[in-house]
N, C-alpha and C positions, 0 to 999 in steps of 0.2 A: 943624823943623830939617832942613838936609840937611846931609850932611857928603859929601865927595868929599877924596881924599888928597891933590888939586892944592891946597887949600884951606887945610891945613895950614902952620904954621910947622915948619920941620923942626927939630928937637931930639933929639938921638940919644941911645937908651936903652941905657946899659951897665950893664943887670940881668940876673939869671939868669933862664930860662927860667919858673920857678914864678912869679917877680917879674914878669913881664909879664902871663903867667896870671892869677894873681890882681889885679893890677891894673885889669882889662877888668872881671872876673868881682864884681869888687867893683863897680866904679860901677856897673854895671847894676842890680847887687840894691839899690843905693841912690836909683838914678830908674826902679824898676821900675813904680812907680802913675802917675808922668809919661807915661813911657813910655807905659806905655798907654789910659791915655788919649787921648793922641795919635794912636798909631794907629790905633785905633778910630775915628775919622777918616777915614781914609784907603783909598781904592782902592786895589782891585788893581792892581798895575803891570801896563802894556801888554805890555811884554817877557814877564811872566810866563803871562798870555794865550795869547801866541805861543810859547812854551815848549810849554805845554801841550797845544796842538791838533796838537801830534808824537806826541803820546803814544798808546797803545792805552786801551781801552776799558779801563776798571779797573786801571791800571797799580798800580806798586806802587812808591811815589815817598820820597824821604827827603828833608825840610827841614831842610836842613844853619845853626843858628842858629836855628834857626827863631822864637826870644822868646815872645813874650807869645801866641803863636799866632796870631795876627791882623796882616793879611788874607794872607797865603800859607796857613796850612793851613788856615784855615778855607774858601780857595776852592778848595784840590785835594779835598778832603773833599764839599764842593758838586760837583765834578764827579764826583762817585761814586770819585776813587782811592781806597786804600789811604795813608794817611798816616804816615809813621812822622820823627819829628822830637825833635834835641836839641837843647842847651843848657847852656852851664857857668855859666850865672843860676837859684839857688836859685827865687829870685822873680820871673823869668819865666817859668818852668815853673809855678808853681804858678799862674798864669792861664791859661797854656795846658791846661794839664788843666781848668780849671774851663769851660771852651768847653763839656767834655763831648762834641767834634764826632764824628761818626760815622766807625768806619772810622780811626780817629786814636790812635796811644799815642805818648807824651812821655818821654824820657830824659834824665839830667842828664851830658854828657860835653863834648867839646869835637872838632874833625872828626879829629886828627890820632890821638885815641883812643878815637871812637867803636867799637864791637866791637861784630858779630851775623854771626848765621852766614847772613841774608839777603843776597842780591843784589838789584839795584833795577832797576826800567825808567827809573828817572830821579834824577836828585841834582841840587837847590834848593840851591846857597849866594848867596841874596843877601845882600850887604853882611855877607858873615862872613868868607872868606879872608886878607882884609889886617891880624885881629887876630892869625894865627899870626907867631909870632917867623919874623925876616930868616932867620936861620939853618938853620930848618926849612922856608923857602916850596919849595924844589926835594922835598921828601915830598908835598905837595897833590897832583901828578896822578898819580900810581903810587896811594896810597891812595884816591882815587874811581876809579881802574880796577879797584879791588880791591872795590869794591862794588858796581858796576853788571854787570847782564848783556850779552851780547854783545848788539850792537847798540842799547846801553839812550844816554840822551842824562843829557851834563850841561851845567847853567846855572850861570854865576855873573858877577856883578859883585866889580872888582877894580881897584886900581892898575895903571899903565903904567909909572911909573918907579921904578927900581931905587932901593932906600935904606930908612931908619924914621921914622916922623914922627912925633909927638904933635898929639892935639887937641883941644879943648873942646867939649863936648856937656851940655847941662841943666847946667851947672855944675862937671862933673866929667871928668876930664883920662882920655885913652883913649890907647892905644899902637895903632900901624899900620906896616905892613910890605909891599912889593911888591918884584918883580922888575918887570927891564926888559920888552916889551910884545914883542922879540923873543924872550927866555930862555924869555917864558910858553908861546907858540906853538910854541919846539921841544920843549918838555916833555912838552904837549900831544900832540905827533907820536910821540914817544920812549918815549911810554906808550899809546899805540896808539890814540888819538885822531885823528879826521879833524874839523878845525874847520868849521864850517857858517858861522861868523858872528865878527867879531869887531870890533865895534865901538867904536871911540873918543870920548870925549866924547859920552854917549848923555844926552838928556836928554830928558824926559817931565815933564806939569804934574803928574803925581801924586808924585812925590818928586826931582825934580831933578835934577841932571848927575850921573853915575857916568864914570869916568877909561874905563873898561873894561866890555863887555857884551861876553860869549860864548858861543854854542852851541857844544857838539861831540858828534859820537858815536863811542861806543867799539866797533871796524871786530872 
């Protein structure tokens, strides 16, 4: 399955903040064996690749979403980083641990309240920013400048247009959120980000279109 926010039927969510939470955090634990299955499948994404080859020697990396561990931490882990990766899926974390990968601890949180007194050379959100609530998306670049080290790089995939959307995935309905494609950009800058890359409609035969692909480093 690929999902992209363009893809979406928009259906707008007027729940509370725990209600979207838990909405996300539930389907997942409920197609957590799908899930990976699936994944286990699948290559490393290209982008992810290129992400990496910024990085120093043993970086000390955080997979933001990271799921069922497979294939992002299991291929920063293959390149010798440091892996540190959460999750607000009971039952995706418990396969991610079960990797046993080297170099790798698993947390159950969600990015907006992830807490460690680490800083990172690098911060992985693929395909997890768009499940924070509309109303919280302007906290996402202030709190990954708050984890990364100076000059440390972050990646993520992401919506372009402003608004919430709903979607269907293995059967079970997920909540999605973005800002507009300019708001992100100045955010980015306003939190002390210099963008490297930001590309629109990025598609790869390993998982398909994403609205949004970004590098930036924190100046």
């Amino acid at each position: 399955p690929v999902l992209t926010l363009s893809t979406f039927s928009c259906i707008i969510y007027l729940m509370e903040n725990n209600e979207k939470y838990a909405l996300n955090a539930a389907a997942y634990n409920e197609i957590a064996d799908e899930w990976h299955k699936f994944r286990k499948t699948c290559k490393v994404n290209k982008c992810v690749k290129e992400f990496c080859s910024l990085l120093p020697e043993g970086a000390n990396v955080l997979d933001a979403g990271c799921g069922t561990g497979y294939p992002i931490s299991a291929y920063l882990s293959e390149c010798g980083f440091k892996v540190t990766g959460f999750d607000p899926s009971e039952k995706m974390l418990e396969k991610a641990k079960a990797l046993n990968l080297r170099n790798a601890e698993f947390y159950k949180s969600d990015f907006l309240n992830f807490k460690t007194n680490l800083l990172f050379d690098a911060v992985i959100a693929f395909d997890c920013l768009w499940y924070i609530e509309h109303e919280r998306q302007r906290e996402i670049y202030e709190k990954a400048a708050s984890l990364l080290k100076s000059g440390g790089f972050f990646m993520f995939t992401h919506g372009k247009e402003n608004g919430e959307v709903s979607g269907d995935m293995m059967g079970k309905t997920f909540y999605y959120s973005a800002l507009s494609l300019d708001e992100t950009l100045t955010l980015l800058k306003q939190n002390g980000f210099k963008t490297l890359r930001a590309e629109t409609d990025y598609s790869e035969q390993t998982s398909g279109t994403r609205d949004l692909l970004v590098f930036a480093k924190k100046l």
